[in-house]
Each structure stands twice: as structure tokens, then as C-alpha cells.
LOFI-617727 format. One record per residue (C-alpha): residue in three letters; z, y, x. Coordinates in steps of 0.25 Angstrom, whole numbers, plus 5000, padded with zeros to 4 digits. Each point is the difference from the previous one (the first is absolute). Example, Ala and Ser with C-alpha at 12.3 -4.5 7.8 and 13.67 -1.06 7.14 Angstrom:
REM LOFI-617727
ala503149825049ser499850145006
This chain:
REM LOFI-617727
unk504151074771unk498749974991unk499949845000unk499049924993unk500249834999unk499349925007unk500349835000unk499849905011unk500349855000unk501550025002unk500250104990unk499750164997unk500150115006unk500450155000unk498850065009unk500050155002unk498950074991unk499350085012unk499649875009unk498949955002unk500649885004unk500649884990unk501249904998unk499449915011unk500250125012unk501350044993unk500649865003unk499450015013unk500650135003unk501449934997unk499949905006unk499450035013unk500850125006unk499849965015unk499250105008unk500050134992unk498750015002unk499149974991unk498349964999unk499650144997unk500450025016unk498749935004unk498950074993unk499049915006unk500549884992unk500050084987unk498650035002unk499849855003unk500649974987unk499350094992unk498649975007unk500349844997unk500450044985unk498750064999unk499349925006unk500549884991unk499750084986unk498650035005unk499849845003unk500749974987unk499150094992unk498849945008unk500349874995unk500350034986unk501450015000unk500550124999unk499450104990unk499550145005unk500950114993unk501149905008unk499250005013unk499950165001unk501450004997unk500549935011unk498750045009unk500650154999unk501449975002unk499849955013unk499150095003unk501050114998unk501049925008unk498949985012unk499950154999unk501650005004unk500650034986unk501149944992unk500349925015unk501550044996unk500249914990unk499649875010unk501650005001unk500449865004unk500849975014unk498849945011unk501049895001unk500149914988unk500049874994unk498949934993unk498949995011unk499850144996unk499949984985unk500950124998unk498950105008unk498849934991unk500650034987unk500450155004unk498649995002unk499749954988unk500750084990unk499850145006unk498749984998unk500049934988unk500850114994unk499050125008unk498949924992unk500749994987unk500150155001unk498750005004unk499449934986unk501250104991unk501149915001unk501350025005unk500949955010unk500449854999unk499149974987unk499449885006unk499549924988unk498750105003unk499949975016unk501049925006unk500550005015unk499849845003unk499049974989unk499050115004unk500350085013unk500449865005unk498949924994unk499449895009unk501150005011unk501349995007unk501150065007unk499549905009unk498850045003unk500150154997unk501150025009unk499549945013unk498650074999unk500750134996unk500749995012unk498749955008unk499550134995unk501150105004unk500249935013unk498550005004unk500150154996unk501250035009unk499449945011unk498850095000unk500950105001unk500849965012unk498549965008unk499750154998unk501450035005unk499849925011unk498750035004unk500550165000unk501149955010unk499049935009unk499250135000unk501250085005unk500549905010unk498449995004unk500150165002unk501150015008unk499349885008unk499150085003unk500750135002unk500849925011unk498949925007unk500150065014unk501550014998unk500449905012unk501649914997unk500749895006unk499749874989unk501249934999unk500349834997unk501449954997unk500350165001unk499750005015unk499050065008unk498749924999unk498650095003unk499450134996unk499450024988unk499750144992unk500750044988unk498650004993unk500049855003unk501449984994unk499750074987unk498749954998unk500449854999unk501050074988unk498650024994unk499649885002unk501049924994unk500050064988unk498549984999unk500249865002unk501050004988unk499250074990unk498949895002unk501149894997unk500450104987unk498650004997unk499949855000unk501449984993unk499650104988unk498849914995unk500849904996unk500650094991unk498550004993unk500349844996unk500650004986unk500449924990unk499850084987unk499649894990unk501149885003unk501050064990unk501449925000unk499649885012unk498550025003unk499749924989unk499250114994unk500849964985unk499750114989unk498950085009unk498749984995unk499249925011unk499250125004unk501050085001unk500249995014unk498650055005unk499850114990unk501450055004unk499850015013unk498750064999unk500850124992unk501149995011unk499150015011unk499150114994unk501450094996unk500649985014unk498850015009unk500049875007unk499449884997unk501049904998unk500049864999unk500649894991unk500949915009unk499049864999unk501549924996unk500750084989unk501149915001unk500350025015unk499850145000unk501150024989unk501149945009unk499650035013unk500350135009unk499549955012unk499150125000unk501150114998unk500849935013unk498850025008unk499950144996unk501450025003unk499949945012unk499050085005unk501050134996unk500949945008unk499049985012unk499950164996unk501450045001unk500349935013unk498850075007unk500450134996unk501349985002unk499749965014unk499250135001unk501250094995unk500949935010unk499050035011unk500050164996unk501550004999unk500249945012unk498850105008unk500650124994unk501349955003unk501150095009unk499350105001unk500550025012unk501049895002unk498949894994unk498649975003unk499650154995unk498549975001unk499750054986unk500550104990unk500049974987unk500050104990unk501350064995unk500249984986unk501650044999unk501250025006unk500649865004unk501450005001unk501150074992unk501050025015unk498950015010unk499350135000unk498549975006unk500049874996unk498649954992unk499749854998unk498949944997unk500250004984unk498549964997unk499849865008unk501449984996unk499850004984unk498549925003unk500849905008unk501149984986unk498849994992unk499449885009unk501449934999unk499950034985unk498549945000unk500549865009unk501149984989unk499250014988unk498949895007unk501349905000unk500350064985unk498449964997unk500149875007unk501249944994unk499750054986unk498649925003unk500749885004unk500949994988unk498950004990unk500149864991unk499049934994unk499050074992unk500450135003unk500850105011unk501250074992unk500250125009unk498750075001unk500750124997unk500950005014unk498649945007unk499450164992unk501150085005unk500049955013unk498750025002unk499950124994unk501150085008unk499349945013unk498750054997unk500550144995unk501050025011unk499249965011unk499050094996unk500850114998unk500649975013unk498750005006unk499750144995unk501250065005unk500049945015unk498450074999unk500550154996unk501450005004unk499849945014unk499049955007unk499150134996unk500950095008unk500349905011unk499650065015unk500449965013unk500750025014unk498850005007unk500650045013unk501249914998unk499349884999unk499050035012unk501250025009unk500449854994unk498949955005unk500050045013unk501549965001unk500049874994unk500149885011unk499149944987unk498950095007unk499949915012unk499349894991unk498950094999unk500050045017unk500149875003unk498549974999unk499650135010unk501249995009unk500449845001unk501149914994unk501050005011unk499850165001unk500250024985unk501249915001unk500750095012unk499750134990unk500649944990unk501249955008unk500250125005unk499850074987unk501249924995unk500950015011unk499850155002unk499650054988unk498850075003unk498550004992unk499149925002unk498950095004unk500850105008unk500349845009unk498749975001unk499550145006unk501250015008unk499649875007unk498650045002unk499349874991unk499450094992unk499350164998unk500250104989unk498849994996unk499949855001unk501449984992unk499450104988unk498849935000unk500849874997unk501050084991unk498750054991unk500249954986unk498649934999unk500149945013unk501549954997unk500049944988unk498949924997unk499349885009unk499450065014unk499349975012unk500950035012unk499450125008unk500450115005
């Protein structure tokens, strides 16, 4: 294999002559061989690096500092890897030491060497534009990292809002496609009172609403950034206008308007904001995972179980029983919400361990956050065109319920009495018969009566008590 040398602190280096990539990311794929998965995975931060590095040259020209022919250079090489090239050569593991120095550099030298190409040069000649002293000019692992990920994060999450928001439409739908579809409610998974399906599915809907404004609110902390503190938040060997003119690149590049954390120093050591985030993913995962409990148990049976839903069938779901099909779909939503509630812990204790100055594992903070955000709204997109789009209902099943349920006597009780309503229901339980068929056997009620009570809109929601 073609090698040219490249030298480091500790020593040279043979680095093959077709990367983009230099000594630094060589030792870093040697040393850090922990995920197999490497930062190339998460496109999202790759355009966040490239879009800081850009936005750093611009600043940096702005000010004097950097000369144009270097500033188109490295201005169109990350332009190129915005537009999704040379994202294969971003090849060290997510997990890594170094607060995420290793990621920076990668950064750094594919550009640098893109750039170098670029002004005519080749690969790894960097006495004509170097990785740390121009691509890196004015900042810091420290300050680049956690903004790139405060940019990638923030990017994700609009995507999971949008994921969500597709799932509240369907469960909204099917809300409304069930709305006169009359069932027993059910707490401590007895019979409690009527309700309609409609009703069931439409708090689904709501739930996830509620969450995507929680989302919303999470995601703007992600706009707070801390381009300009380099190695502390000292701010030492940035100009002292750097950090305005950088974010005003950064936010004119990305499309938000961000904003310059007001303490540089707290904001280079604290992930407070990305344990709030977190928290909020979790928040997302125990819903949904409640909401893919509740479906499996509805469609459950179907005919030994509940049997009130059917949910679409996606494969065949056993290897010995023929007929069997499970419900594959809430199944896989509700491994990705276990998935999501372990990464917070990941998130919270990598936040707790920071020291000092500065938090070391940003980059276990990165892929935890990221695998929550991109699962969940995968996960999101499969229970929406997978399941609950093809879910229908056992309309006549769930009226017979109803009128069988001793839990119907709750809703008798205000036209026929409490004591009647409690013989009903004893009898009901001690001879096994409906509810309804009891009542008109006994005279306390007319069939039109008891189908005017048993109407959906008369049954569940507040009433006067007429008949």
C-alpha cells in the first residue's frame, strides 16, 4: 500500500497515501477500537463539523487572520462534505478518549488536506495549510465538539418532532375512525365504565402531542453554544471578536440563530442541557412504550385475549405454531424505548463524572443521544406504516362487552337506582348473565331506554340524567 509520512508529538508515521485523514486519526483508530462504529455513522455531526469549520475560516478571515486563497480552500471543502462527500473518511470509533479531540482532528485534517488539494497541493503537505493552525485556527476540541454536537442533536430532534407528529396524525385518524366504536374502559385491568375506541386512541394522540412540545423546548438549548472559549472558556488564542463574528457565520450557515452561552467558562464544563434533553427522550420512550403495551394487549388472543383490535399482520410469528402472528411492530418500538431509557442513565452519569474545567466523556454523552434520537424516530415511523395505519376493530365484539360487563351497571345506576344496580350486578356475577339482558328481564328498564343510555354520545361523556 502507498504511504506517505506524516509526524506527531510522539513520533512518525506511516499514513496510507489515499486518506484524507492524517497521523492524528491514525493513532486514533488504533487505539480506540470499541464500537466498530465509527463518526461517518451520524451524518448530522459531520455536517455539524464541517458547518463550524467553515464558519470558523469565514470569522478568521473577517478578522484578518486568515488570508483568502486559505479561506476558499477550507470554505470549499466543507462545503463539499455538507453536500455528503468524502463523509467516509470521518473514520474514528463514536466512543473515544480525549473529550473528543480524536473526532476534532479527523475533522481537521480531512479538510485540511481537501483544502490543500484544493490550493494544488498534495495530501499531508501542511507547511501550506495546516490542520490545527488554520482549519483549527481560534478554537478548541473543547468548544468545537460540544457545539458540533449541539448542532447534530438539535438536527435530529427536528426529525423525530416530524416523526412524531406523523404518528399523532395516524393515532388521531384511527380516533376518529373509531369515535362511535362503544368498549368497556378498564383500571387495574378490570372493568371500570364505557368509553369508545375513538376515545382510547385519541388520548395516544395526545400524548404524543404533549411530548413534541417538551421536544420542542429541550431542542433550543441546543442553540446555546460555546464557540469561542477554546481550551477552558478562557477564550486564550481566539481573537476577542471572534466569538460574535463566528456565531454570526454559524448561525447564517445553519439556519438558526444561535446564541453565545453569556459564561464560556460554565458552558465548556456543563451538560446540564443535554441531560435535559435526554430526559425528555426518556419521557418519549416510556409513553410510547406504554402505548405499544396497550395495543398488544388490545389485540391480544385473538380469540383467547381481549381481541378488541386487530393489528395488522406483518409475518408469520412462530417457527412450530402455524397461524401464529405476534405483534412484531410494538414489540421492536417497545426494545427501542428500553434502548432510549438506558442511554439517559449513559447520558446522566457521563455528565456527573465531568471534573473541573471540563467533562471527558462528551463522546459517550454523543452516541447516546444520538442512537435515542435516531431510533426513536425510526421507531416512530415504523409503528405509523407498519401498525397503527392498518389497525381495525371488532366492532360487534366489543358492543357485546359492553352490554355484558357487570362494569355497565355504573352507567345504569343513575336511571335505575343504586341498590337495583347492585342486585344486577350480583346477579350478574353469580349467574353469569349480561348486564342488559338482567335489567330487561327485570322490567327496570325498555329497549329503547336501555339503547338510548348505551348511545355512545350519551355514554361517555358528562350527562343530564333523562330518559
Amino acid at each position: 500500500m502507498s504511504t506517505r509520512i506524516e509526524h506527531d508529538l510522539i513520533g512518525n508515521r506511516d499514513v496510507p497515501a489515499d486518506a484524507y485523514w492524517g497521523v492524528h486519526t491514525l493513532r486514533a483508530i488504533e487505539n480506540f477500537p470499541i464500537t466498530g462504529q465509527t463518526i461517518s455513522s451520524y451524518a448530522e455531526l459531520i455536517n455539524a463539523l464541517a458547518l463550524i469549520k467553515q464558519a470558523a475560516a469565514l470569522a478568521n478571515h473577517d478578522l484578518g487572520l486568515l488570508d483568502q486563497r486559505r479561506t476558499d480552500a477550507i470554505v470549499g471543502a466543507c462545503e463539499d462534505i455538507r453536500a455528503g462527500r468524502w463523509h467516509e473518511q470521518f473514520v474514528v470509533d463514536v466512543i473515544q478518549g480525549g473529550a473528543g479531540t480524536s473526532t476534532n482532528m479527523n475533522a481537521n485534517e480531512v479538510i485540511a488536506n481537501l483544502a490543500l488539494e484544493r490550493l494544488g497541493h498534495a495530501k499531508g503537505e501542511y507547511q501550506y495549510l495546516h490542520p490545527n493552525e488554520h482549519v483549527n485556527l481560534g478554537q478548541s476540541t473543547n468548544d468545537v465538539y460540544p457545539t458540533a454536537l449541539r448542532l447534530a442533536t438539535w438536527t435530529g430532534v427536528q426529525r423525530l418532532v416530524g416523526a412524531m407528529a406523523t404518528l399523532r396524525d395516524a393515532f388521531a385518524a384511527k380516533a376518529d375512525e373509531f369515535k362511535d366504536v362503544l368498549k368497556m374502559g378498564r383500571t387495574q385491568l378490570q372493568d371500570a365504565v364505557p368509553m369508545t375506541l375513538g376515545q382510547e386512541f385519541m388520548t395516544y394522540a395526545v400524548m404524543l402531542g404533549e411530548d413534541e412540545l417538551r421536544l420542542g423546548e429541550a431542542s433550543q438549548l441546543m442553540l446555546e453554544i460555546n464557540l469561542g472559549a477554546t481550551a477552558i472558556g478562557t477564550g486564550i488564542n481566539a481573537h476577542p471578536d471572534y466569538p460574535a463574528r463566528v456565531r454570526e457565520h454559524l448561525s447564517a450557515l445553519f439556519g438558526q440563530q444561535l446564541i453565545t452561552a453569556p459564561n464560556l467558562i460554565e458552558a465548556t464544563q456543563d451538560c446540564g442541557a443535554f441531560v435535559q434533553l435526554s430526559g425528555v427522550l426518556k419521557r418519549v420512550a416510556v409513553k410510547l412504550s406504554k402505548t405499544c403495551n396497550d395495543l398488544r394487549l388490545l389485540s391480544s388472543g385473538p380469540r383467547a385475549g381481549f381481541g378488541e383490535i386487530n393489528l395488522p399482520a406483518r409475518q408469520a410469528g412462530s417457527s412450530i405454531m402455524p397461524g401464529k402472528v405476534n405483534p412484531v411492530i410494538p414489540e421492536v418500538v417497545t426494545q427501542v424505548a428500553y434502548e432510549v431509557i438506558g442511554n439517559d442513565m449513559t447520558v446522566t452519569m457521563a455528565a456527573e463524572a465531568g471534573q473541573l474545567q471540563l467533562n471527558a466523556f462528551e463522546p459517550v454523552i454523543a452516541y447516546s443521544l444520538f442512537r435515542s434520537v435516531s431510533h426513536l424516530a425510526n421507531a416512530c415511523g415504523t409503528l405509523t406504516e407498519h401498525c397503527v395505519k392498518g389497525i381495525t376493530a371488532n366492532r360487534e365484539f366489543l358492543r357485546a362487552q359492553v352490554e355484558n360487563s357487570i362494569g355497565l351497571v355504573t352507567a345504569l345506576n343513575p336511571f335505575i337506582g343504586y341498590a337495583a344496580a347492585t342486585e344486577v350486578a350480583a346477579e350478574a356475577h353469580a349467574h353469569g348473565g349480561g348486564v342488559a339482558d338482567i335489567v330487561l328481564a327485570r322490567g327496570l328498564m325498555t329497549r329503547d331506554q336501555l339503547d338510548a343510555v348505551l348511545n355512545p354520545e350519551s355514554l361517555t361523556r358528562p350527562r343530564l340524567v333523562t330518559l
